[in-house]
N, C-alpha and C positions, 0 to 999 in steps of 0.2 A: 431362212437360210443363214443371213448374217449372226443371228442369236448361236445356232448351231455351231460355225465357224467358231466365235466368242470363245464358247465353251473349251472346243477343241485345244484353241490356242492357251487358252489359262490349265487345262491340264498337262497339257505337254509343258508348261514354265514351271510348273509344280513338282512334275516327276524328272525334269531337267534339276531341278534348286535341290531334290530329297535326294538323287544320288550323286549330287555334287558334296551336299554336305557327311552322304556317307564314304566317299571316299576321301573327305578333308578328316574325317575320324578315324578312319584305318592308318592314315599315316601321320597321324597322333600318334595313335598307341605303339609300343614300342614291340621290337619282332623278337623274340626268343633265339637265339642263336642254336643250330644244329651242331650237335657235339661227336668227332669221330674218331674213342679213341683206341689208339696202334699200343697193342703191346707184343713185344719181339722177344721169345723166349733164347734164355743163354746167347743173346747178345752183349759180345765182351767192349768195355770200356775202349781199346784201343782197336776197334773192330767199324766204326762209324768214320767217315770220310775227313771230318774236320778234327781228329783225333789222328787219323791214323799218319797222314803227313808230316805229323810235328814228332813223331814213333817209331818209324824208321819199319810203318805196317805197308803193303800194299792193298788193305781193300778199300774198293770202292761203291763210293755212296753217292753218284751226283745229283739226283734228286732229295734224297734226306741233307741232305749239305745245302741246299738251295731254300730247302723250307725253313732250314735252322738258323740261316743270315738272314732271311726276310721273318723270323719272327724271333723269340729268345731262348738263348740258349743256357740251360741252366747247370752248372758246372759246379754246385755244391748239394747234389741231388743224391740222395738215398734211398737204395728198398731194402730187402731182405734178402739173404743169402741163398734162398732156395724158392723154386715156382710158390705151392699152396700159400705158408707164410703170406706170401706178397701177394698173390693175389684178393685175398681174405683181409689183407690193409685196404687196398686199392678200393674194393666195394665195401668194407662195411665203415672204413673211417676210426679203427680200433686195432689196438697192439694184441699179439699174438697171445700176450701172459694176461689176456682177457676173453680169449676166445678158445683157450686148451691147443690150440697149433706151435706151442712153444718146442715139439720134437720132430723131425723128418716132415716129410709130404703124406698127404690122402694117398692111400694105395689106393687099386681098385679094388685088389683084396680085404676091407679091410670095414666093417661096418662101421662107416663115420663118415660122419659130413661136418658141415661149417654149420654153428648154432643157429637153429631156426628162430632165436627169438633176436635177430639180427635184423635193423630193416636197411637191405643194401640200397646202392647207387641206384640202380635201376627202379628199385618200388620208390624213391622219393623221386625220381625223375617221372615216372608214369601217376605219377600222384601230381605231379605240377603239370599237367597234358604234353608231356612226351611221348611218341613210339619210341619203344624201346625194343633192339635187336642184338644178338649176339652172333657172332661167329667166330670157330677154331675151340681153342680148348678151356675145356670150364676147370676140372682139377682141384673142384671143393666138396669133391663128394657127392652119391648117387645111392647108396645100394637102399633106399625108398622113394618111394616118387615124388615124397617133399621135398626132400634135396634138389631136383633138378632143376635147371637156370630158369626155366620156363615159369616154375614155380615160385623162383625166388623174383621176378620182378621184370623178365623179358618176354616179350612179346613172342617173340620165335627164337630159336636156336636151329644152329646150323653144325653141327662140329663134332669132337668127342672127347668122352668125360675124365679117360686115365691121364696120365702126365705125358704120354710119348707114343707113338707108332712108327708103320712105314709110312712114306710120307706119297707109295704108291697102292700099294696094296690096302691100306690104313688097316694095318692084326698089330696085333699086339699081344704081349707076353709078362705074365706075369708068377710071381715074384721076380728079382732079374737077375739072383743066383738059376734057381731051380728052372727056369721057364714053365712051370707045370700048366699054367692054366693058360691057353691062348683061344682068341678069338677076333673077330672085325669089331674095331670099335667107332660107329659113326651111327651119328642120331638126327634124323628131323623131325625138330617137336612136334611137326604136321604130320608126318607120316611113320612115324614112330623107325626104328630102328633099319639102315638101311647101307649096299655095299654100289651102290649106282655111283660110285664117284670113281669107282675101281680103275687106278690104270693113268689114272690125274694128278699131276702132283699138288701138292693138297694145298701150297700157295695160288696155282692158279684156280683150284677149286672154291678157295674161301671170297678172290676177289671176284670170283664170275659171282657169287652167290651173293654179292656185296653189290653189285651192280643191278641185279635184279631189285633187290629191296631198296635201292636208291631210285630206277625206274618205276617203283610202285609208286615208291611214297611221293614220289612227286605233283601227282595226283592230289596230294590233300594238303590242308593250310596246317599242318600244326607241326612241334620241331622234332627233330630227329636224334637219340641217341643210338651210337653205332658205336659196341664193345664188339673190336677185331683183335681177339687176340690169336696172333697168327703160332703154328709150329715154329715156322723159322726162326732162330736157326738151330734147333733142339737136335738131339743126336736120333733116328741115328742120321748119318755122313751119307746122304745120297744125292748125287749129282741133277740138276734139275732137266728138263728138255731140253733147253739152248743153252748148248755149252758153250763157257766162255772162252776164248784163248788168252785172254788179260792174262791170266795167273801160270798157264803152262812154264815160266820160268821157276816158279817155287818149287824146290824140290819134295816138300812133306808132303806125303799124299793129303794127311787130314786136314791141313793148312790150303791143298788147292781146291778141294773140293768145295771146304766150306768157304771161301771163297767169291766160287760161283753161287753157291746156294744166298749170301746174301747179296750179291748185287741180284739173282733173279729178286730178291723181297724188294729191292729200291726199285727194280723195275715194275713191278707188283703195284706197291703205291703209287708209282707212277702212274699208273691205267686207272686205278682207284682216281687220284685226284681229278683226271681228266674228264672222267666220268658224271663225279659232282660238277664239274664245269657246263658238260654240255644240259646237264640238269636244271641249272642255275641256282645252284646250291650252293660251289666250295665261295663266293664274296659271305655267304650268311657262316661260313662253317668255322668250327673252333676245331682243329685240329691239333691233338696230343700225341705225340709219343715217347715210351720208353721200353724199359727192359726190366724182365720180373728178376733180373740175378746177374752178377755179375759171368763172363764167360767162363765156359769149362774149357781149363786149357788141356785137358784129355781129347778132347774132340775138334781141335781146330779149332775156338776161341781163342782170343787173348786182350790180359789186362793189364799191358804195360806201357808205362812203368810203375802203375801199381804191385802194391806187396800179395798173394793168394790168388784164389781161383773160387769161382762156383762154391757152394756151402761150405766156402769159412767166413770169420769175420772180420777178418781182414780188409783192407782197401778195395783191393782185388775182386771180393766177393760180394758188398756194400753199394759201392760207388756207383750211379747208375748214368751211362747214358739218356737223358733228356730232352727235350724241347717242345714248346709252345708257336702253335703260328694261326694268325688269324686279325681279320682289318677288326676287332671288338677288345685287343691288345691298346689299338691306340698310340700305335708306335709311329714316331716323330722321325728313326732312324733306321738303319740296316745292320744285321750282325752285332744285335745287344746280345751280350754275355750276361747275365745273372748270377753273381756267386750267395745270393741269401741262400740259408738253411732250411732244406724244403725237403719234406718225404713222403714215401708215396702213402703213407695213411691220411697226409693233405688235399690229395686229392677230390677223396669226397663233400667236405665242407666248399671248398674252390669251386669246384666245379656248380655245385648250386649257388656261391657266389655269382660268378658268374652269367648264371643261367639264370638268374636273382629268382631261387625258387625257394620257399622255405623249408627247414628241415621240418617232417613229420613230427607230431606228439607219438611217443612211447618209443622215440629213438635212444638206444644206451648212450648215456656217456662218449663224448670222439674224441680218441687223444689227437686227431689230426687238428689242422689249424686251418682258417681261412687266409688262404694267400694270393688271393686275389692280386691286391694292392702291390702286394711284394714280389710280384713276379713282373706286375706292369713298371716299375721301377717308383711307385708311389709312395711308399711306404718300408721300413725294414721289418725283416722277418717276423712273424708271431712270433716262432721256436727257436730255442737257446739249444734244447737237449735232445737226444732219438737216442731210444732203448733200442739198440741194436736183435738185444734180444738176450731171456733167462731160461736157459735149456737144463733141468734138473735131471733127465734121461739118457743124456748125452754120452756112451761111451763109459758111462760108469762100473758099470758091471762086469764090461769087455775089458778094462783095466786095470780093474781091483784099485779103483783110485777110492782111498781113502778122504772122509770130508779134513779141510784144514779151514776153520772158521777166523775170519779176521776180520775186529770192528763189527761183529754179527749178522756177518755174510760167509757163504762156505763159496771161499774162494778155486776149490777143485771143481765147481758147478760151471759151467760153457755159459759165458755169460760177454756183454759187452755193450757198453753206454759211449755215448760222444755226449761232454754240454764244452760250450766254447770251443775254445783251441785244443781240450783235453781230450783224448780218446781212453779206457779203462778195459783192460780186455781180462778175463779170469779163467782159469780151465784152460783146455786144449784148442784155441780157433779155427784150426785146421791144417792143413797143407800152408807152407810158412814163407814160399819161394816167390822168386821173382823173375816170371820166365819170360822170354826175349820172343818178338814173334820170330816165328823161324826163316823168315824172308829175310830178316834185319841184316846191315851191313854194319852194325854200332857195336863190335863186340871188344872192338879195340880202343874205344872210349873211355876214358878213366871212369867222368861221370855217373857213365849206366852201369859200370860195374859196381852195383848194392853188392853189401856183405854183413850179413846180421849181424848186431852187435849185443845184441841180449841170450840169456838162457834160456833155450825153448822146453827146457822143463820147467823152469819157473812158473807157479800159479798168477800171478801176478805181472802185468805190462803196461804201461801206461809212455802214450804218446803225445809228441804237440804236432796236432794235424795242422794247423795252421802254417807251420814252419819246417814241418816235417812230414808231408804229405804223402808218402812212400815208404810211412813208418820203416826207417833206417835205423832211430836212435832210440832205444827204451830207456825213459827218463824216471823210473817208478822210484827208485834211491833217492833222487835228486829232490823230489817233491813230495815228500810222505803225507803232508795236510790234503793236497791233492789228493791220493790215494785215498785217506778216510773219507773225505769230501763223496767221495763219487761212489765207494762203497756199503757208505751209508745213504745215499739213493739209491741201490739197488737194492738197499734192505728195504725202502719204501716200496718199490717197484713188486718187491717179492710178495710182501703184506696182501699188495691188490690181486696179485694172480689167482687166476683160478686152477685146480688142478690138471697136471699135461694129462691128453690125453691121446693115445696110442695103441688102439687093441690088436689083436693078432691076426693072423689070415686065414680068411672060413672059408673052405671045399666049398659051399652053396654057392660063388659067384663065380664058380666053373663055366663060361659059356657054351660048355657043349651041354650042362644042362637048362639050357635058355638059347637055343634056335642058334649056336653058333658065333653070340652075339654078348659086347660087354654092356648088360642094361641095368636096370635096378633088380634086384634079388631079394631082399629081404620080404617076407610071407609073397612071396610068389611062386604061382606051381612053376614045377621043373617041366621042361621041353627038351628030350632027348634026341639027338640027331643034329647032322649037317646044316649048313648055312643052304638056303631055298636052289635048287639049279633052273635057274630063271635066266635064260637069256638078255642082255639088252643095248645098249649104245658100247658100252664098255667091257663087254664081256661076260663068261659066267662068275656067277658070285661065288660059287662056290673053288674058285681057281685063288683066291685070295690065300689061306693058309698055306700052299705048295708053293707060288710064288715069293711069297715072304721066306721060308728055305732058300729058293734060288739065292735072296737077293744077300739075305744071311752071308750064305757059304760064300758070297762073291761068283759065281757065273757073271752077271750081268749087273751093270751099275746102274744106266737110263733103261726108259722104255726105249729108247733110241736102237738099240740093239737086239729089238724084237718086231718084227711084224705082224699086220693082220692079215689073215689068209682066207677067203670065203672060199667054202667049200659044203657040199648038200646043203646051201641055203642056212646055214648055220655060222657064225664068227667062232674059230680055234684061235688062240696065244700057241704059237708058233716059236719055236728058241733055234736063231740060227747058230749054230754050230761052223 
């Protein structure tokens, strides 16, 4: 008996000392950080809470304002002046005059995607043992089934592929003169093509969808990448569920509406974060946000006192609201500011910095940087220079602009570099203004009255952002060595480009010959007919294209002003009159 005892007690000291010593090696080893990041479509510069105070803006951000003082805020941040561009930096880590995005956005019309021989964010993150998840909008192309995100390196997708929809109905139209071709555009990688969200607006849709896959993964030991890139606050202008009254003083309508639409996103993120909380995820989480473009100030955006709007190159259209927040910063203090030179093609080397994952063999060339260091305030910036971007398509044609070659650059080409304090702009940058948000009381300020002092026919503009942040004064007279300096980089710049590319729009991704639905098309049979009349939590699916009419012509702004009516055991949308 005593021998047996013996025994007893020497294995249980043994299986006590082996998982002692296996949990003194789990917390050895060091833990991957969960990565989650927020991109906000047409979010203007003067549009974010700790901008908009010092702006003379009313909107309000208090939770993005809260993450951005407790982590850093980066205030010399760059993307690209229109959604694809920048999205297409963000994941592959590579400038647009390398991947043929150098003209407009991916239609859905339009057979092209972002080069498959690209290995994005997601595949070097799933290749370092990441889950990797997407939600909202992808906008790099679809019409083959290699194009789609699922394929490119995430695990599921949630969202849909063209650039815009209703943010209740989710139809969409396309080209956006003709509207000829419309259809429902939303996809689960899982269940392929679907209108179950109908009737939701599609921020509360992306975070409910965002909370499940946080609720899953919690479940397993390995780290999480979470690409949410939300609609908000992309056009079109529709009011969210809970209206706010904050803004009922502004008189623009487009200016109150959108508004509401981004305090619902700050409150959005809000339930997101909370969510990693009750998980016990957001202490492990690297949370990112920005904006793929600066705001459209057509639709309620605003980038003042920046110079432009949305797809130009201007200040306006460039400059991106930023920030970083997470205890793996290592931050000593509260409300760091970051002015190093950071862009979003930095993102992907950073981000595996961070994640300290290696990059893949047979990755291209990254013009983006590792800024790890330089966003923790360790180190100053990798980058001196960002190719804004070389648009050889640009309006050419529409304007019978003749080439005018200088220094052996055809400076009529839509073109434009920053290195240092220099900014270089050539061709036409766009829309040239500097528009006041419409709430503003600052109209009688000497200060904010900008008044261009260059010729906006001139081919040639060159600024000092450093001292002249609101490109007020075009200095290109002043500086001629300058001017050759910087347009003899973009003859460099031009050398490496590959050719734009931009094809036309093909009838086949007609959704009514594919089930009503915007999916991949190319050698795919045609399906003629309606979206399915499937009853279910949200109504019928096929009520999507007639309510998008309503919401068009203006009947109705929210669901607010519709009810549900049971009647024969069936759900009707009901329009009170």
């Amino acid at each position: 008996m005593k021998v047996v005892y013996s025994i007893c007690m020497l294995l249980s000291i043994l299986s006590f000392s082996s998982s002692d010593n296996y949990n003194k090696r789990r917390k050895k080893s060091p833990k991957k950080p969960h990565v989650v990041f927020v991109l906000a479509d047409d979010f203007g510069f003067n549009d974010i809470g700790y901008h908009a105070r010092d702006y003379g803006s009313q909107m309000y951000t208090p939770f993005l304002d809260s993450l951005a003082e407790k982590g850093v805020k980066l205030e010399n941040y760059y993307v690209q002046p229109i959604c694809s561009p920048t999205r297409g930096q963000l994941l592959s880590g590579r400038y647009q005059i390398h991947t043929g995005l150098m003209h407009g956005v991916l239609k859905g019309t339009q057979a092209h995607g972002f080069p498959l021989d690209n290995i994005l964010l997601p595949e070097q993150l799933r290749n370092c043992g990441y889950k990797t998840h997407m939600l909202g909008k992808w906008h790099l192309g679809f019409h083959k089934d290699e194009y789609l995100p699922w394929n490119r390196g995430f695990q599921s997708f949630f969202g849909f592929l063209t650039g815009g929809e209703n943010y209740y109905t989710k139809h969409k139209c396309e080209p956006k003169k003709t509207r000829k071709y419309c259809g429902v555009d939303m996809y689960d990688s899982r269940r392929g093509p679907t209108n179950s969200t109908w009737g939701v607006y599609s921020t509360d849709v992306y975070i409910r969808k965002a909370k499940q896959i946080i609720s899953a993964h919690r479940k397993t030991n390995k780290p999480l990448f979470l690409y949410l890139a939300l609609q908000s606050v992309h056009g079109p202008l529709q009011m969210p569920p809970q209206r706010s009254r904050r803004f009922r003083d502004i008189k623009d309508r487009d200016r109150r509406v959108y508004g509401s639409m981004v305090l619902a996103m700050d409150r959005a993120l809000k339930r997101l974060s909370q969510h990693l909380k009750h998980a016990r995820m957001w202490k492990d989480t690297i949370f990112i946000f920005s904006t793929d473009n600066g705001g459209q100030v057509k639709r309620g955006g605003n980038n003042w006192p920046l110079r432009g709007s949305k797809g130009t190159l201007w200040e306006g259209g460039v400059k991106a609201v930023g920030f970083i927040h997470g205890k793996f910063l290592g931050l000593q203090s509260s409300n760091v500011v970051n002015r190093e030179l950071i862009h979003v093609s930095d993102w992907l080397p950073t981000i595996m910095s961070a994640t300290k994952c290696p990059i893949m063999t047979g990755t291209k060339p990254l013009d983006g940087y590792d800024q790890w260091d330089a966003i923790r305030g360790l180190s100053r910036s990798k980058r001196t220079e960002i190719l804004h971007n070389i648009d050889p398509l640009f309006n050419k044609k529409k304007l019978n602009v003749t080439p005018d070659i200088r220094h052996g650059f055809d400076v009529s080409i839509r073109a434009g570099i920053r290195s240092g304090k220099w900014k270089l702009l050539t061709g036409i940058p766009g829309m040239d203004l500097w528009v006041r948000p419409p709430e503003c009381d600052c109209y009688n300020k000497s200060e904010l009255n900008f008044k261009p002092q260059n010729n906006p026919t001139q081919n040639v503009k060159l600024f000092d952002i450093e001292n002249d942040p609101n490109e007020t004064a075009e200095v290109s007279k002043f500086h001629p060595e300058v001017v050759e300096l910087l347009l003899s980089r973009l003859v460099e710049y031009n050398a490496s480009a590959v050719p734009a590319v931009y094809p036309p729009n093909r009838r086949l991704v007609d959704p009514k010959l594919h089930g009503g639905f915007w999916v991949p098309w190319k050698n795919k049979p045609q399906k003629q007919g309606r979206i399915e009349k499937k009853s279910h939590k949200y109504g019928p699916r096929n009520h999507a294209p007639d309510s998008a009419q309503k919401f068009k012509a203006g009947k109705f702004e929210t669901f607010k002003d519709l009810f549900w009516e049971k009647k024969s055991h069936k759900r009707r949308l009901v329009k009170l009159f």
